[in-house]
N, CA, C and O atoms as a Tinker XYZ file with bonds, in Angstrom:
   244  protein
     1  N     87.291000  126.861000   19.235000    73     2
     2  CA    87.556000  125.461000   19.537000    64     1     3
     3  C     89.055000  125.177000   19.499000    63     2     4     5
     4  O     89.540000  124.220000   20.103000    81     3
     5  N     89.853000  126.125000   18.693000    73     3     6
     6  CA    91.315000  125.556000   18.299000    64     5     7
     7  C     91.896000  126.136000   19.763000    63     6     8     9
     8  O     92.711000  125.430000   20.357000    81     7
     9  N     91.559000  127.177000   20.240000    73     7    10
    10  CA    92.560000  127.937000   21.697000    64     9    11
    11  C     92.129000  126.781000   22.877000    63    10    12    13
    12  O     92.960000  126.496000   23.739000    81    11
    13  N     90.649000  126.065000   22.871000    73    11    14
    14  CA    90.537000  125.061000   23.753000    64    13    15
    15  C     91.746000  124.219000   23.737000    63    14    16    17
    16  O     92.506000  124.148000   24.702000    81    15
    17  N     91.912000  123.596000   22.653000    73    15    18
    18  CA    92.416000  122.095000   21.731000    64    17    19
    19  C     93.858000  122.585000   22.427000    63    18    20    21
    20  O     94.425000  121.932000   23.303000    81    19
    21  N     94.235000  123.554000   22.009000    73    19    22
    22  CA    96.165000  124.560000   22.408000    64    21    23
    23  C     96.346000  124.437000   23.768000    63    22    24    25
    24  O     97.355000  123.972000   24.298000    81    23
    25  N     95.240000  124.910000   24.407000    73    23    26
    26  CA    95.133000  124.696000   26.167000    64    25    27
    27  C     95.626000  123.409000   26.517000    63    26    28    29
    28  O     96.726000  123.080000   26.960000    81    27
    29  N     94.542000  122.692000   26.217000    73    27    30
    30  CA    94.319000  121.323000   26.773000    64    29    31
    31  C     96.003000  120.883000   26.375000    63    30    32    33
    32  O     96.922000  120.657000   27.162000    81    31
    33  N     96.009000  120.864000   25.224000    73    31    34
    34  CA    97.717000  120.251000   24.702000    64    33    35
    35  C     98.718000  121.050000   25.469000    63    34    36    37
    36  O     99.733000  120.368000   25.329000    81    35
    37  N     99.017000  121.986000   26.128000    73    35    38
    38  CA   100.086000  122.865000   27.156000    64    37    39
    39  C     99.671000  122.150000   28.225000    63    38    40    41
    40  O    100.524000  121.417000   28.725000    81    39
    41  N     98.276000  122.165000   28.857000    73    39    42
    42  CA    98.278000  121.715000   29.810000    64    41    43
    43  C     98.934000  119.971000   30.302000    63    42    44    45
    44  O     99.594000  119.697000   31.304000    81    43
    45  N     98.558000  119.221000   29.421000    73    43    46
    46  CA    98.920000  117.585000   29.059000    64    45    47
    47  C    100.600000  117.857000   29.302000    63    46    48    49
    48  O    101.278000  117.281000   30.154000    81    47
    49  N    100.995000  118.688000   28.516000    73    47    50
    50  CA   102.609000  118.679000   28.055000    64    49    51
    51  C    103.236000  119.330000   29.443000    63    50    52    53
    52  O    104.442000  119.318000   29.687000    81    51
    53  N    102.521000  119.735000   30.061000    73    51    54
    54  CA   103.163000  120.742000   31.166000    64    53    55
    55  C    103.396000  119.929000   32.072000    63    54    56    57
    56  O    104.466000  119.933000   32.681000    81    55
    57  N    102.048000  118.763000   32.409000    73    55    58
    58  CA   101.941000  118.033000   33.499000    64    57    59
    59  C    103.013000  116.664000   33.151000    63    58    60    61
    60  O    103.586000  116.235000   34.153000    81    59
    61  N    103.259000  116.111000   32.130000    73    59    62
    62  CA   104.195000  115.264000   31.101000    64    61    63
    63  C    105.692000  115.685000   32.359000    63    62    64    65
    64  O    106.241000  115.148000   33.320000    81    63
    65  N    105.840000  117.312000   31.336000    73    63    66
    66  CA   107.144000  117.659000   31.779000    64    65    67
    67  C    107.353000  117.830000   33.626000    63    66    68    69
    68  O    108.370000  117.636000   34.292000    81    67
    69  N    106.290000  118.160000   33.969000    73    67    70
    70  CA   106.515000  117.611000   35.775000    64    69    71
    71  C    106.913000  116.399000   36.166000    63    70    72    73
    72  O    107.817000  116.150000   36.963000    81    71
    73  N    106.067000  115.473000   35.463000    73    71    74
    74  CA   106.484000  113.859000   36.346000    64    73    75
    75  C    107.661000  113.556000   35.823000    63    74    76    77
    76  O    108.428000  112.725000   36.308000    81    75
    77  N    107.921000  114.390000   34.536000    73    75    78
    78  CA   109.638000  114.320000   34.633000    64    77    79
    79  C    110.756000  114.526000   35.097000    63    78    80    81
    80  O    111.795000  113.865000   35.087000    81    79
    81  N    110.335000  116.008000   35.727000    73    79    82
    82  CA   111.373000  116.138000   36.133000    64    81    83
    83  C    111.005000  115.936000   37.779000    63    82    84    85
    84  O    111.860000  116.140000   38.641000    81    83
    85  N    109.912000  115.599000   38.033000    73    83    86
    86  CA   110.037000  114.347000   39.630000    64    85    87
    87  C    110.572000  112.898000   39.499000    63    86    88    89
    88  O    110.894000  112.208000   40.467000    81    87
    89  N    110.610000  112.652000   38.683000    73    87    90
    90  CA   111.245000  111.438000   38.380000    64    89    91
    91  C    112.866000  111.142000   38.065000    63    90    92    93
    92  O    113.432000  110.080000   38.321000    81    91
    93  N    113.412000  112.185000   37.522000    73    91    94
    94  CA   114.449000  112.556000   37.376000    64    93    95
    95  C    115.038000  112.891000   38.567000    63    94    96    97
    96  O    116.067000  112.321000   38.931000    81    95
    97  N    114.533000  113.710000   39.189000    73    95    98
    98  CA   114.943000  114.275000   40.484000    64    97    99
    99  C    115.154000  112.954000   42.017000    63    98   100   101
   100  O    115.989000  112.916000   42.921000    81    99
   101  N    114.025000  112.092000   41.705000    73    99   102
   102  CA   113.903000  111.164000   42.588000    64   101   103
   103  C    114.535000  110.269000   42.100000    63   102   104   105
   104  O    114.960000  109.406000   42.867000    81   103
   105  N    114.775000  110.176000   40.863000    73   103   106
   106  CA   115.871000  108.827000   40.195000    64   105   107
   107  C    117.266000  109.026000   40.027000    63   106   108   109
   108  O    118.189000  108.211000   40.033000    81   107
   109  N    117.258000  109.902000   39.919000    73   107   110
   110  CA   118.767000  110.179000   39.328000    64   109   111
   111  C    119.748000  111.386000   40.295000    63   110   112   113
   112  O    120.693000  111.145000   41.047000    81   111
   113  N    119.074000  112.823000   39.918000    73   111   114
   114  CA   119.936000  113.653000   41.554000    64   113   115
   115  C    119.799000  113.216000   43.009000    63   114   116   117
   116  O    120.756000  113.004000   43.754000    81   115
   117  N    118.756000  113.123000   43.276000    73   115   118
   118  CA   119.067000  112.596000   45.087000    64   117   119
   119  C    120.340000  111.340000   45.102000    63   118   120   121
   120  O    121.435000  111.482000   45.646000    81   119
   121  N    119.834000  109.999000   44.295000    73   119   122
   122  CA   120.940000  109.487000   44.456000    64   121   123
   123  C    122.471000  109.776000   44.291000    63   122   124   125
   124  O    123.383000  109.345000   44.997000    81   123
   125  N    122.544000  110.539000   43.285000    73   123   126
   126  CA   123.666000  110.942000   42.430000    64   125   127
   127  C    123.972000  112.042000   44.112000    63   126   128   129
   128  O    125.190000  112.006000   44.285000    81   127
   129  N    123.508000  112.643000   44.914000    73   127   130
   130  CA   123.436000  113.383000   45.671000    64   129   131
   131  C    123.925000  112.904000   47.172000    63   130   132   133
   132  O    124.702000  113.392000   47.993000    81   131
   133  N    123.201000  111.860000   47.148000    73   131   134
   134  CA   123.956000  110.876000   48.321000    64   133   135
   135  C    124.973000  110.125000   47.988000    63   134   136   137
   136  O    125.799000  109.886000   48.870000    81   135
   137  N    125.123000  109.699000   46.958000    73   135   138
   138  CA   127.008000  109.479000   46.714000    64   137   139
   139  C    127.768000  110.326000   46.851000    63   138   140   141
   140  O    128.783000  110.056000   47.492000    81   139
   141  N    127.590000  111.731000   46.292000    73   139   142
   142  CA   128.137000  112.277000   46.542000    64   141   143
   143  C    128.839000  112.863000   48.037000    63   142   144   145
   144  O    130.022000  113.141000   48.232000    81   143
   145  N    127.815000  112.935000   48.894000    73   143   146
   146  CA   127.857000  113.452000   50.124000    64   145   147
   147  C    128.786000  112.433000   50.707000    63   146   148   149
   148  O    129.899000  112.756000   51.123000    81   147
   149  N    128.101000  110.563000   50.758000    73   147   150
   150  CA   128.980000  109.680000   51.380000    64   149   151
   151  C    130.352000  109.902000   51.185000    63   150   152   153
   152  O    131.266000  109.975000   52.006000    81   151
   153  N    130.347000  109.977000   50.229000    73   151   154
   154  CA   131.937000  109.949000   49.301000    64   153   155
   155  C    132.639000  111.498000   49.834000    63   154   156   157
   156  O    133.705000  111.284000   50.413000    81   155
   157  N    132.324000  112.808000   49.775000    73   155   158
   158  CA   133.036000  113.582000   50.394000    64   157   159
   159  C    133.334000  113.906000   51.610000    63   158   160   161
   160  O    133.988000  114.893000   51.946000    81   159
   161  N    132.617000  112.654000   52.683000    73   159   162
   162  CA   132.830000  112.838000   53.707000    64   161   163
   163  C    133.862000  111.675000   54.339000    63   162   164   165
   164  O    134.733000  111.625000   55.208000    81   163
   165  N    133.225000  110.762000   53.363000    73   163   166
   166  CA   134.962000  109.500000   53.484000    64   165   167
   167  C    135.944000  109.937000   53.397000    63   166   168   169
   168  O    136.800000  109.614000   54.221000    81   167
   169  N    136.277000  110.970000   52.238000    73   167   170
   170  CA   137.347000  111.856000   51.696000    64   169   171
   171  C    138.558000  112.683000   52.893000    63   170   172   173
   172  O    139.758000  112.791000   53.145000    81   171
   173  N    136.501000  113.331000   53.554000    73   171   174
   174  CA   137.218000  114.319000   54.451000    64   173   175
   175  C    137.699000  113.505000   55.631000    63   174   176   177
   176  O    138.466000  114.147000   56.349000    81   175
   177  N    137.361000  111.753000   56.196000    73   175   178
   178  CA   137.804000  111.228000   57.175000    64   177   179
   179  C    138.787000  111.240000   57.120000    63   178   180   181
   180  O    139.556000  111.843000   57.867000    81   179
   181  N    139.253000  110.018000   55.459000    73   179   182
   182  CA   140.322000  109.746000   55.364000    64   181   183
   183  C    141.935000  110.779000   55.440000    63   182   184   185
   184  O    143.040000  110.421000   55.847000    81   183
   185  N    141.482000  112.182000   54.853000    73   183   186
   186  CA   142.667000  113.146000   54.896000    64   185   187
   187  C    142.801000  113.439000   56.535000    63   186   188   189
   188  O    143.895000  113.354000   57.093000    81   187
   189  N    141.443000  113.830000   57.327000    73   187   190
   190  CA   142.116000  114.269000   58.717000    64   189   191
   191  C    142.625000  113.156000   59.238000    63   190   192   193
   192  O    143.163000  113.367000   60.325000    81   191
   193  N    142.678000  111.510000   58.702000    73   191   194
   194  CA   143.677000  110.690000   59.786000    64   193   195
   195  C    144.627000  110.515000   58.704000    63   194   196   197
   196  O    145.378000  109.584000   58.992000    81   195
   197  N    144.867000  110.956000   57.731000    73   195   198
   198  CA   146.419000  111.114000   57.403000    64   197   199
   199  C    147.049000  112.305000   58.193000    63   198   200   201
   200  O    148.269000  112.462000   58.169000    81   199
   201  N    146.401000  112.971000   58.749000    73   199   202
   202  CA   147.161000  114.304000   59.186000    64   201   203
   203  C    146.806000  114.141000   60.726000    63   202   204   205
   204  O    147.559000  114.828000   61.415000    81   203
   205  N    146.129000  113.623000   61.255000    73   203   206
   206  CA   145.985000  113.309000   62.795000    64   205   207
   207  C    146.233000  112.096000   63.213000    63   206   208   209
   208  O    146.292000  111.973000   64.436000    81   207
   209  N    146.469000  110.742000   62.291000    73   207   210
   210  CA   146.816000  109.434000   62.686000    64   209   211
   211  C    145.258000  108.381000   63.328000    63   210   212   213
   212  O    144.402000  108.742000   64.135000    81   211
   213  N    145.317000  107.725000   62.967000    73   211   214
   214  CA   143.998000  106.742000   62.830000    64   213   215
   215  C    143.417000  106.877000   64.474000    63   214   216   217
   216  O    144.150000  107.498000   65.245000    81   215
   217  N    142.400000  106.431000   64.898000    73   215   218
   218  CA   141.674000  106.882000   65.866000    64   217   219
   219  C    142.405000  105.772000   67.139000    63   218   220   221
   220  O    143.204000  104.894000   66.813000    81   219
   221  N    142.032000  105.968000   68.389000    73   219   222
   222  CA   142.698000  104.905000   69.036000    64   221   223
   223  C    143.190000  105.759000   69.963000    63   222   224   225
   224  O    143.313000  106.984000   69.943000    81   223
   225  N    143.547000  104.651000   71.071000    73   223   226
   226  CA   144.578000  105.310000   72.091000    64   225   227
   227  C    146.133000  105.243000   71.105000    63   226   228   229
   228  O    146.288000  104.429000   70.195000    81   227
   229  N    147.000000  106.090000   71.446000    73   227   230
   230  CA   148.182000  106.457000   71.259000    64   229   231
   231  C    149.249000  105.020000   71.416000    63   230   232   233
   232  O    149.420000  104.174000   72.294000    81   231
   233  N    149.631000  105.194000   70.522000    73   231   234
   234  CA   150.690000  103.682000   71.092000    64   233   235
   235  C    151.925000  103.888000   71.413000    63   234   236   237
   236  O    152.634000  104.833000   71.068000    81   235
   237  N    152.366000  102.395000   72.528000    73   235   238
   238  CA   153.488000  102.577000   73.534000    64   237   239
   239  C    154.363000  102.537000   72.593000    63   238   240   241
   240  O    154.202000  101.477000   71.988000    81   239
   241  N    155.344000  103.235000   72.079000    73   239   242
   242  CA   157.011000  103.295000   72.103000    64   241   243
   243  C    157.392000  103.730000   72.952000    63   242   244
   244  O    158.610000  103.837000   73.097000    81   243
């Protein structure tokens, strides 16, 4: 009866620790994941028009 009782309690604790770490994953890295991405790609805009000059036709001097 006690190796049932051990089962059942791994099994409970196992399934516990899943919706955790789906929840975690869906709460916290994806977002944390898409900031990130937005943000290193602003990064990478902003440096190639310091080094290529803002978008546009060319202006008259």
């Amino acid at each position: 009866m006690s190796v049932a009782g051990d089962e059942t309690s791994a099994r409970s604790r196992r399934r516990r620790m899943e919706i955790f770490a789906f929840l975690f994953l869906t709460a916290v890295m994806m977002p944390a994941l898409a900031v990130a991405a937005v943000g290193s790609y602003g990064l990478a805009v902003w440096i190639y028009q310091i080094v290529a000059g803002p978008p546009g036709p060319p202006s008259r001097n």
